[in-house]
N, C-alpha and C positions, 0 to 999 in steps of 0.2 A: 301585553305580556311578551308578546313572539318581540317589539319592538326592544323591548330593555332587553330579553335576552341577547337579539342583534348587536344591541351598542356596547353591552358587556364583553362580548364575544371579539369586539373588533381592539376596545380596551385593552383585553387581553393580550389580543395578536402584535398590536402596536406596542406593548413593554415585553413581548418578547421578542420580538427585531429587535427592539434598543438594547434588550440585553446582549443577543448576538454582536451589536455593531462591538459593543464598549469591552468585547472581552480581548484579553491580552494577549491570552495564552490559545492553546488549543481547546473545543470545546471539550468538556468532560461526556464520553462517550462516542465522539468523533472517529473518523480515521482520515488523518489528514498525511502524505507524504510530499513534504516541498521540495526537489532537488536542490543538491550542495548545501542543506540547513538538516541538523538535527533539532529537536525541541529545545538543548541549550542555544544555541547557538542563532536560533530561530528567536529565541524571547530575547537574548540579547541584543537584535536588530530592532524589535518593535521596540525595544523599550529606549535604546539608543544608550544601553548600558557596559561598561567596558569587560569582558572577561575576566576573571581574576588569571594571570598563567605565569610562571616560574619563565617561561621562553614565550618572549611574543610572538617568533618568526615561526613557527614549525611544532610539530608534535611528532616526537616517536611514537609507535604506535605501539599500545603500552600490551601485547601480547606476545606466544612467539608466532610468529607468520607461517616459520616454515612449517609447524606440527598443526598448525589450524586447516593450510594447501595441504598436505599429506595427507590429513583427514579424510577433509574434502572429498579429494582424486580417490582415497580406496572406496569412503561408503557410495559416490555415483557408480564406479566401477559395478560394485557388490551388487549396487539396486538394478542395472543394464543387466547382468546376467538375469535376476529373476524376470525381468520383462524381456527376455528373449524370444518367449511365445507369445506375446499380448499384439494382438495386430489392431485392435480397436483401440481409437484413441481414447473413450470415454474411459477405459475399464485404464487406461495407463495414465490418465489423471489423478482415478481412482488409488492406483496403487503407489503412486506415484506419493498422493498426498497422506496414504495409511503410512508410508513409511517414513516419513518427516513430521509427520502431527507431533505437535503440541511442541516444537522446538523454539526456540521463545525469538520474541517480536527485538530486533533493534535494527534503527536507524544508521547509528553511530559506527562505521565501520564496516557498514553492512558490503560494499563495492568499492571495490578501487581497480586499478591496473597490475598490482602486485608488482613484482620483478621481470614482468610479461615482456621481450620484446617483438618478438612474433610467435606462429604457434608453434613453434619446436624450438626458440632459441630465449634464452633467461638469463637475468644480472645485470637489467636496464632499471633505471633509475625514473620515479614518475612523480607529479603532485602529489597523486593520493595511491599511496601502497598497502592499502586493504587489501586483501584477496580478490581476484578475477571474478572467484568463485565461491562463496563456502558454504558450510550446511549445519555447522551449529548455530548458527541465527539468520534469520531473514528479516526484509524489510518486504513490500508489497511488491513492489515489482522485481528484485532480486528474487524473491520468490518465484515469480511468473515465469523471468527469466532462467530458475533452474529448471523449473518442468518444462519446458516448451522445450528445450536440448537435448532431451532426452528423447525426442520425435526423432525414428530413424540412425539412432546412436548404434552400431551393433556392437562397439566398444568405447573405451576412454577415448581413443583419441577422435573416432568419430561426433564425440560430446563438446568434448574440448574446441576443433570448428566451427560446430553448430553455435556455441554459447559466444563466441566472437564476431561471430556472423549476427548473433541476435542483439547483442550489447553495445556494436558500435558501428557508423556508418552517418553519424550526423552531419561531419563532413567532408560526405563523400567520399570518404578513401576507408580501406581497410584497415590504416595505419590503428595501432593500441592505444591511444593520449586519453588525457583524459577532457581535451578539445573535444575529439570524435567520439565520445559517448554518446547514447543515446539517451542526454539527460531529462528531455522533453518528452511525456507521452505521445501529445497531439503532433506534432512537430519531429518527433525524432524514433520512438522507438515502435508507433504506427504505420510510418509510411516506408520505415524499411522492411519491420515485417512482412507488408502488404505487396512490396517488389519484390521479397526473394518467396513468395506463395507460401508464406505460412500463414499468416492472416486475413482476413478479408471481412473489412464492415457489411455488417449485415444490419444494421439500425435501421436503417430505413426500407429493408427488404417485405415481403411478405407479408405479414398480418399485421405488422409493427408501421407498414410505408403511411398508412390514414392517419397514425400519432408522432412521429418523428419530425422533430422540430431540430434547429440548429444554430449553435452560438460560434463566435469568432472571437481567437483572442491573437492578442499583438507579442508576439514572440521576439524578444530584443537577446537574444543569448551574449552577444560583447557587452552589454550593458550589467548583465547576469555575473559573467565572470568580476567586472571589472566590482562588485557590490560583494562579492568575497573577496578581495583581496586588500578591502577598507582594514586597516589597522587595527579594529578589535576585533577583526572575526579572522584574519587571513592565516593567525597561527594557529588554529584549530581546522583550516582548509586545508593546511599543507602537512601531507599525515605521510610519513616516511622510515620504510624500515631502518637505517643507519641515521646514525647522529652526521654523522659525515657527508651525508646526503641532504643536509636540511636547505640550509644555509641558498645552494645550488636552487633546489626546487620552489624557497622561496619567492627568488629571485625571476623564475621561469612564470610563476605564477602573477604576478607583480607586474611584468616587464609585458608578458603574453609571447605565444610562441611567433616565430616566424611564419610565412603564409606557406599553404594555405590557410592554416589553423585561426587565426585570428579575425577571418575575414568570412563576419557572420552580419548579413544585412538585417534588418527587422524584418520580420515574414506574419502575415495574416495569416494564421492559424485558423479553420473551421472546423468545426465538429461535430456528427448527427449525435442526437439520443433521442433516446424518448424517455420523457417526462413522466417524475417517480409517480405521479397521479394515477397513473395508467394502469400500474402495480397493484393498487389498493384499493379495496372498501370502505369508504367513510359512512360512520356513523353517528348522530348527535340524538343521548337519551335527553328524556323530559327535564332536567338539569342543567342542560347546555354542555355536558359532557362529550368529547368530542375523542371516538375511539378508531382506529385504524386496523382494520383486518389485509392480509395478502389475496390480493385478483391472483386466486391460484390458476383461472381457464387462459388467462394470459400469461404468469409468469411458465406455467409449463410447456408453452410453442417458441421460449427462446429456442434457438438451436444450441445442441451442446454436442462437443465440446464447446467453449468460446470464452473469451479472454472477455469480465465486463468491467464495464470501466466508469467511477462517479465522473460525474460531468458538472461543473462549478459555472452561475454566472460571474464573469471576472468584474460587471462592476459593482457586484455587489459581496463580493468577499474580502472582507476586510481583518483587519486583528489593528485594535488598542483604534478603531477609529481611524486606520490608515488603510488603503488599497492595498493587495496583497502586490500589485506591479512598485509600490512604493516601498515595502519591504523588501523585496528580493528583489526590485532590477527591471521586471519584467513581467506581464500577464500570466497566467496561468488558467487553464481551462480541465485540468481533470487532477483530482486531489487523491483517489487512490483507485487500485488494483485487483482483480483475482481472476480465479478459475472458474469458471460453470461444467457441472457435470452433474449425471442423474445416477439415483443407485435404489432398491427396491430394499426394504427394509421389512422384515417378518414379521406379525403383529406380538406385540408383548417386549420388542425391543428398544432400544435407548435407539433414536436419531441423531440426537445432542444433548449437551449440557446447558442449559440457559443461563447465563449470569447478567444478574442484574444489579444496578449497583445506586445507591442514594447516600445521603448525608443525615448522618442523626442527630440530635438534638446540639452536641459539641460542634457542629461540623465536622463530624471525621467519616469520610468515606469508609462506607458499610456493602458489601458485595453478599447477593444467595445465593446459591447453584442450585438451579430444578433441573431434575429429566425430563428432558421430554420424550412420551412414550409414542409409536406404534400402536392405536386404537383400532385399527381395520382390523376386521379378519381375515380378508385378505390380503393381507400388508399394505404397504405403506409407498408407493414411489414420488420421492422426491428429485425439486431440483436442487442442488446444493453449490453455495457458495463458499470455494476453498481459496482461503487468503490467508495471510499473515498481519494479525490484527493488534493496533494501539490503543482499543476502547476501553479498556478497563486503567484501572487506577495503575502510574507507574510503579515499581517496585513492590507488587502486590504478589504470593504467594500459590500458583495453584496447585492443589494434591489431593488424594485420597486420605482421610482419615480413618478412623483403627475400625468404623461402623460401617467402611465401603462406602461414603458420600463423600461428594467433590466440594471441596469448599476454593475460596479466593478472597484471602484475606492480608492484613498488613505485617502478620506475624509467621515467622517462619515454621514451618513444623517440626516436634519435637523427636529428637532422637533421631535415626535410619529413615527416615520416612521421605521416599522421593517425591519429588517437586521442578514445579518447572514457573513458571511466570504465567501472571492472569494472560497478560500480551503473548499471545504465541501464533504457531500456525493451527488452524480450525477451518473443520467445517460448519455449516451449519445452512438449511435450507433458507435462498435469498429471499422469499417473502419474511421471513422471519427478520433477517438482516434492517431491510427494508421500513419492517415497525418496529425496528428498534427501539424501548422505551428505556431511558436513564435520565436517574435526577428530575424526576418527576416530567421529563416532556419526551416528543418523540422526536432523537436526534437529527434525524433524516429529513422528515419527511416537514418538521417544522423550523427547518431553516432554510431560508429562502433566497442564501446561496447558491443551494443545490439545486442544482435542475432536475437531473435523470441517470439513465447510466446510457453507455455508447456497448457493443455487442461487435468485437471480435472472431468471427469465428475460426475455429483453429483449423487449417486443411493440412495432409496429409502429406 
């Protein structure tokens, strides 16, 4: 009996790799962020299918810019004033992320260089003219990068430094391009962190040093640019306030800038984590059921604050059957982002909202929102994972209904009733994250591209 359950078991696992290998898209439930690809623009790589666009060379960027930056610059302004007395970083993560919850999740525009030519002078023309900075939408690490600027801000313009100091430096200069981004985690937006002392890996440190393993990937960044600026994808790269500016930045994109900027060798990338195993409880009932609890005595000694980070093996991430270096150009070794911070929670109170999300009988993605509640009597201290998250189904609906329940649905609410997107920013404690279950598997922990997460820590 133990024997068949065995070869069942492995059955199993063997047609869910091949389902991971053969998917095309993102998986459902996932959080995947690839730099310079959004999800269009992404699937139209793997599929090797042409964009449909009115302009192949360029895209205006179809908002106004300047009211999105004004925005921006007053509500960080607003948020610096009330953290003027907050000197622990935990508690400025904390407030940090109460007051941007639930702002919704996008890729697509989420950074660029704006009109930025240095930090006091503006009306430079760039590739991508997204905002430096904004805060009606985030993506994962846009996200990271707005809180982390706010360490030691004691106003805007103190912010404004910080977020340029933390955004670009790939190569090696201070210059604004969007060459010198820091479009690489492992490679670009860690190792400058870790020079100018705001970060510092801690993965392999302390109680974590007996489980922390490490993977290496092959960072070809020329090769990167040179696979967006391919003919179906290069006019959805090049995003430009003026129509008058297109054409220009096209061409800048296309041609590559003069050095230094162009002059990116292939770099071996390494990277610690430890291994999401480590996290969890596994259990298998007399079924062969196989269920996943949070190692909470481990996940509560990460230290926090810290920046954590999934950690992908690169030869095994694939989309539509292809390497993920065959897609985009180049290796990749960490697929997304967030915060780590801890907060004590009162018994009888909401922690989070849990959405969980499956297919019913039509196929049509089906989403439930449960609380989860605060059972201790004496509360509750969590570690919480605060990210800006893509797991739920896109253009999905989140609100409160007229009963006071959180729903996340395909339909929008009726009447006055505000709303924001399932995709937004949230917290929610990472052991939870971690056994993610959607669409009947557990996203994380049963795909075996993922390794672990890598552990940032934030200093002061």
């Amino acid at each position: 009996m133990k024997k068949m359950l065995l070869f069942l078991s492995l059955i199993a696992i063997a047609l869910l790799i091949t389902a991971w290998r053969a998917s095309s898209k993102k998986v459902p439930g996932d959080d995947v962020l690839v730099p310079g690809y959004t999800s269009k623009t992404l699937n139209a790589k793997v599929n090797g299918s042409p964009l449909k666009r009115v302009n192949p060379y360029f895209t205006v960027i179809p908002y106004d810019y300047y009211q999105v930056t004004h925005t921006a610059r007053t509500e960080v302004a607003e948020l610096i004033k009330k953290l003027q007395n907050v000197n622990n970083l935990n508690t400025l993560v904390k407030k940090a992320g109460n007051y941007f919850k639930n702002r919704p999740y996008n890729a697509e525009g989420a950074e660029g260089e704006g009109d930025w030519c240095t930090l006091t002078q503006r009306g430079c023309a760039h590739i991508q003219q997204d905002p430096l900075y904004r805060t009606d939408q985030f993506d994962c690490q846009t996200w990271v990068q707005t809180a982390l600027a706010l360490i030691n801000a004691r106003n805007i313009n103190d912010y404004e430094k910080n977020i340029l100091a933390i955004e670009y430096g790939a190569a090696h200069t201070d210059s604004i391009r969007y060459y010198n981004r820091n479009n690489f985690i492992s490679s670009d937006f860690n190792p400058v962190n870790q020079a100018s002392g705001l970060l510092k890996d801690v993965t392999n440190k302390g109680v974590f040093s007996s489980y922390a393993r490490k993977t290496s990937a092959l960072i070809n960044r020329q090769k990167w640019f040179a696979y967006q600026a391919k003919p179906n994808l290069i006019g959805e790269n090049v995003r430009v306030i003026r129509n008058a500016d297109g054409l220009v930045m096209y061409h800048r994109l296309k041609n590559k800038y003069p050095a230094p900027f162009h002059v990116f060798s292939p770099e071996t990338v390494t990277i610690a984590y430890v291994p999401k195993e480590t996290f969890v409880k596994k259990s298998v009932d007399s079924k062969g059921t196989v269920r996943y609890q949070p190692n909470l005595k481990l996940i509560n000694q990460i230290p926090t604050p810290s920046v954590i980070e999934i950690v992908r093996d690169v030869k095994q991430w694939t989309m539509n059957e292809k390497n993920i270096k065959d897609v985009i150009g180049s290796e990749l070794n960490v697929s997304h982002l967030g915060l780590l911070y801890r907060d004590r929670f009162p018994y009888g109170s909401t922690i989070f909202q849990k959405i969980t999300c499956s297919k019913d009988k039509a196929g049509n993605k089906v989403c439930s929102v449960t609380p989860q509640i605060c059972r201790k009597k004496t509360g509750c201290i969590e570690t919480l994972f605060l990210h800006a998250t893509e797991a739920y189904p896109d253009g999905y609906y989140y609100y409160q209904d007229a009963q006071s329940h959180y729903q996340c649905t395909a339909k929008k609410p009726a009447g006055g009733t505000p709303y924001t997107t399932c995709n937004r920013l949230l917290a929610l404690p990472l052991g939870d994250y971690l056994v993610n279950y959607q669409y009947d598997h557990y996203v994380y922990l049963e795909n075996p591209a993922i390794l672990g997460i890598n552990i940032e820590k934030i200093l002061n």
